[in-house]
Every structure is written in C-alpha cells, then in structure tokens.
C-alpha positions in Angstrom: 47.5 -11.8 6.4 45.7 -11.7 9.5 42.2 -9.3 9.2 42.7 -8.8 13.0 46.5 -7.5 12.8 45.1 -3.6 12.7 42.7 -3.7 15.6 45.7 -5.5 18.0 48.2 -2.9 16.9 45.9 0.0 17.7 44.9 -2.0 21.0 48.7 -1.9 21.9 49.4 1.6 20.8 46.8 3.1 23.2 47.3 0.2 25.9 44.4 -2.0 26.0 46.2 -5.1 24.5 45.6 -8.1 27.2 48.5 -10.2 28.3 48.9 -13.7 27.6 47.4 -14.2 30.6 44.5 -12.4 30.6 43.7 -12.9 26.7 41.1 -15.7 27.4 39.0 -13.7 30.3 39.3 -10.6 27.9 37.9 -12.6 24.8 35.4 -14.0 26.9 34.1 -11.1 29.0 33.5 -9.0 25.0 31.8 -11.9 23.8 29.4 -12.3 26.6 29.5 -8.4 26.3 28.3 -8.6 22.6 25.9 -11.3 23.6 24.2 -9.6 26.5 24.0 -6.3 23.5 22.6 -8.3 21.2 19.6 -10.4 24.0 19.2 -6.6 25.1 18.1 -5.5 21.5 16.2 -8.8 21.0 14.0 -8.1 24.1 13.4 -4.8 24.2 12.4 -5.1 20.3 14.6 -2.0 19.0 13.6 -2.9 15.9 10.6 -1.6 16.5 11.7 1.7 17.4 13.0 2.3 13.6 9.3 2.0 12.2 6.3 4.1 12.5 4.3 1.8 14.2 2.4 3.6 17.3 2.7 0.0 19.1 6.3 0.8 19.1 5.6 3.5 21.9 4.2 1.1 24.0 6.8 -1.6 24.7 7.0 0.6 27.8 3.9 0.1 29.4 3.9 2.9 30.9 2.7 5.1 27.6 -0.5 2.9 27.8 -2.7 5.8 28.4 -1.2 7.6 25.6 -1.7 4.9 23.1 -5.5 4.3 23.8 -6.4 7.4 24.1 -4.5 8.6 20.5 -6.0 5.1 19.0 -9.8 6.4 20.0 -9.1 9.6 18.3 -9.7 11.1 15.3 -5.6 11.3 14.8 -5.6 8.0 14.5 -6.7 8.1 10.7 -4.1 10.5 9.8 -1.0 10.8 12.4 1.1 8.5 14.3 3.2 9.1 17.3 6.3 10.1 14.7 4.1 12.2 13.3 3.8 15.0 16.3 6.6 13.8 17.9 9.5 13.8 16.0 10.3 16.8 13.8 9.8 16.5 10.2 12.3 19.4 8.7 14.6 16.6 7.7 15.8 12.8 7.8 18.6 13.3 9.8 17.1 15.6 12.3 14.2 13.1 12.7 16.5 9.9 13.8 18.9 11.9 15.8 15.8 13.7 17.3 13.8 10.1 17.9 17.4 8.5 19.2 18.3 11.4 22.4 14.2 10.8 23.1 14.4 7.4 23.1 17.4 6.7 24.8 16.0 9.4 27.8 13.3 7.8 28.0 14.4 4.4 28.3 16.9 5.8 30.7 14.2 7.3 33.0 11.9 3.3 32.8 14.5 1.5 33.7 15.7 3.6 37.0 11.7 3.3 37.6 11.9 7.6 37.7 9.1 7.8 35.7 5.9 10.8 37.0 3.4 9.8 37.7 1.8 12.2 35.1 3.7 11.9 32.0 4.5 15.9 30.3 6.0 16.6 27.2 10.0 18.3 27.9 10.3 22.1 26.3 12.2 20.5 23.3 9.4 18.0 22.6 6.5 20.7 23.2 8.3 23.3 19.9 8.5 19.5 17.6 4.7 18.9 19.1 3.8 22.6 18.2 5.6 22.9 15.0 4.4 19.8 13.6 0.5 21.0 14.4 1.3 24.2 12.1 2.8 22.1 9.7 -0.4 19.9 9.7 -2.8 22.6 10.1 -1.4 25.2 8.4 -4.7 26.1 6.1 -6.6 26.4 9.2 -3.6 29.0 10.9 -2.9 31.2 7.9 -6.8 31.2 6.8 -8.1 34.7 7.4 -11.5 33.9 7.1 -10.9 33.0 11.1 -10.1 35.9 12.0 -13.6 37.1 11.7 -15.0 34.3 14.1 -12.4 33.2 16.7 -11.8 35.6 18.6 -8.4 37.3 19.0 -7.1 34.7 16.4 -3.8 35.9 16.0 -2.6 36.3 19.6 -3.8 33.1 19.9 -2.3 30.8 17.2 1.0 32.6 18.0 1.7 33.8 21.6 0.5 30.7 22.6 0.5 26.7 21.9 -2.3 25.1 20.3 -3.0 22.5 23.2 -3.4 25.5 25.5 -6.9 26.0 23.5 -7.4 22.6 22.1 -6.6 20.7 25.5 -8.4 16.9 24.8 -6.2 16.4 21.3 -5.2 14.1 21.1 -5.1 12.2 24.0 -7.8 13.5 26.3 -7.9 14.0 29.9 -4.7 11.7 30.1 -4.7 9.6 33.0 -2.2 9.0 35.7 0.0 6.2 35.5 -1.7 4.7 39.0 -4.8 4.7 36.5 -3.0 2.0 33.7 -4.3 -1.3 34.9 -7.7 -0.3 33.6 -6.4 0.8 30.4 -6.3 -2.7 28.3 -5.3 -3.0 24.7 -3.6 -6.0 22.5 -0.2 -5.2 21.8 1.0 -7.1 19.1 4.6 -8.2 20.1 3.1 -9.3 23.6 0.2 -11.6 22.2 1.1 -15.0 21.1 -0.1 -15.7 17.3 -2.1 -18.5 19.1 -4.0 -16.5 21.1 -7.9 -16.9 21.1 -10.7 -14.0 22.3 -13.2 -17.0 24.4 -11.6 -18.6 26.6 -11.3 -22.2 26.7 -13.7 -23.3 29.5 -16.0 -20.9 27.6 -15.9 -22.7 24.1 -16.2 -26.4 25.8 -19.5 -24.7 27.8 -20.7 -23.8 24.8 -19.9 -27.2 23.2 -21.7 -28.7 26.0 -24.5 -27.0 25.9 -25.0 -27.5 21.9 -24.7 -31.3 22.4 -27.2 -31.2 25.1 -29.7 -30.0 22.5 -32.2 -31.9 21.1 -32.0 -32.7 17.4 -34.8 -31.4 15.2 -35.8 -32.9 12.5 -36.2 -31.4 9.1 -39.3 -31.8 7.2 
C-alpha cells in the first residue's frame, strides 16, 4: 500500500494536487523548500534557542550589551536570561512564552527595525517583574523593611522594582551605536582552533628565546 495514498487524496480533495505536468516543479520547489528550512535552522543555531544557555541570546549581535553587562553581574551566579525573562508558572507557558518572543524578535533583526535602545515590551516588563518577586520574595514580604526603607509598601507594589534598583542587572545599558566596543567570545562563533596570542606574536617570542644566550648550570 502506498504510505503516501492519504496525503494525495487530501491534496486532491482541497485542490492542491499538481498535474502531471507540474508534478516534477512541485516536488522540486518543497524539497528545496524543506532544504532552505532546514540550512535556516542550521545557521541561525535554533537549537540553541531550546537551552538555557545566556549565549543563546546573543546569536543576534545586537543583545551584546545585554550579555556583558548581565555576565559582569552578580546575576550571573544565580540567573540566566530564562530566568527573568521567560515566566516560570509553568512548562507550557514558558515555551509558548520564549517562542511569540523569539519569533518577534527575530522578526524585528531581520527587517533591520531594531532601536537603537533596546526596552523591554509591557508583556515582558509583568514576566521581568514577577519573576524578581518570585526570586526575592523574602526580601518583599520581610517586615523587618518596613522599618528602614522608607515607604516600603508603595514601593514594592505601586511600582516595578527596576524603577528603584535601575543598574540590575545590566547597568547603564548602552546604545546599540556603542556595540563595537563591547567584545566577548561567543562560543558558536569561535573556531575550536582558536588561539589568545597571535601568531606573529608566538614566532616573536620564539625569536627572541633563541636569540638568548645559553647559561650554563653549575
């Protein structure tokens, strides 16, 4: 029996069955389809996407500024950008949740629309702001603040916490005119191979060793 008798009588029923003539351009035109899918995935490392690996964030280079400054932060021990971005209520939410982002935000790098100072959208800001409660929760409930922060109620909840705490994570973000001098090793862009001195530097330095007189032990 042939496995692909269903899918041709569906493709029939709602028209989209090919002619004899046109059955090798449509066969071709979905494989190079499926291909292209497939080098798509392969260079934009999706993968990637499904782990919790911060480096993940940054195969747009555009969230360069983001990374750094979270990876010289104290966040950096105990968070990672799934942490405070994504919400963590449950398993589904999360993936749908990190899915609609990603897919808007790929959108908005590959039409080059991008600001030029990157701001979290009101849906992101009540995951950011939940997840902070969630994470600081002994600090928010703990009523032994009350009697040292001023106004400490108003404050942890007629407001959001990065209207107080302003530099955490990521500091005084910069612009994205500013991301040539933000450098850091991105592990799916650096060949296994790659050394930290240069070449011409190492055969200097081999140079200058031979160039040294020998001295002899006693």
């Amino acid at each position: 029996m042939d496995i692909l008798q269903p899918i041709k009588k569906l493709l029939i029923k709602i028209g989209l069955e090919p002619g004899r003539k046109w059955k090798k351009v449509a066969i071709v035109s979905f494989a190079a389809f499926v291909g292209l899918g497939f080098y798509i995935l392969k260079v934009s490392h999706a993968v990637s996407y499904l782990s919790d690996d911060p480096q993940a964030c940054v195969n747009c280079h555009i969230m360069m500024p983001q990374y750094v400054t979270w990876n010289h932060s104290s966040h950096r021990e105990v968070a990672t950008c799934n942490g405070c971005h994504v919400p963590h209520d449950n398993i589904f939410n999360q993936y749908f949740f990190k899915a609609k982002d990603g897919l808007y935000h790929a959108s908005v790098f590959t039409m080059r629309a991008e600001p030029q100072v990157i701001q979290a959208l009101e849906a992101s800001q009540a995951v950011i702001q939940s997840n902070c409660i969630r994470c600081h929760e002994d600090q928010v409930t703990d009523a032994k603040m009350g009697s040292f922060v001023e106004d400490h109620h108003s404050k942890r909840t007629d407001r959001t916490c990065w209207e107080c705490h302003r530099d955490v994570p990521h500091g005084r973000v910069k612009s994205l005119s500013s991301v040539g001098s933000q450098i850091e090793p991105i592990k799916v862009h650096v060949p296994e191979d790659r050394e930290i001195i240069p070449k011409w530097l190492k055969e200097s330095m081999k140079e200058e060793n031979s160039q040294k007189p020998k001295t002899i032990s006693p």
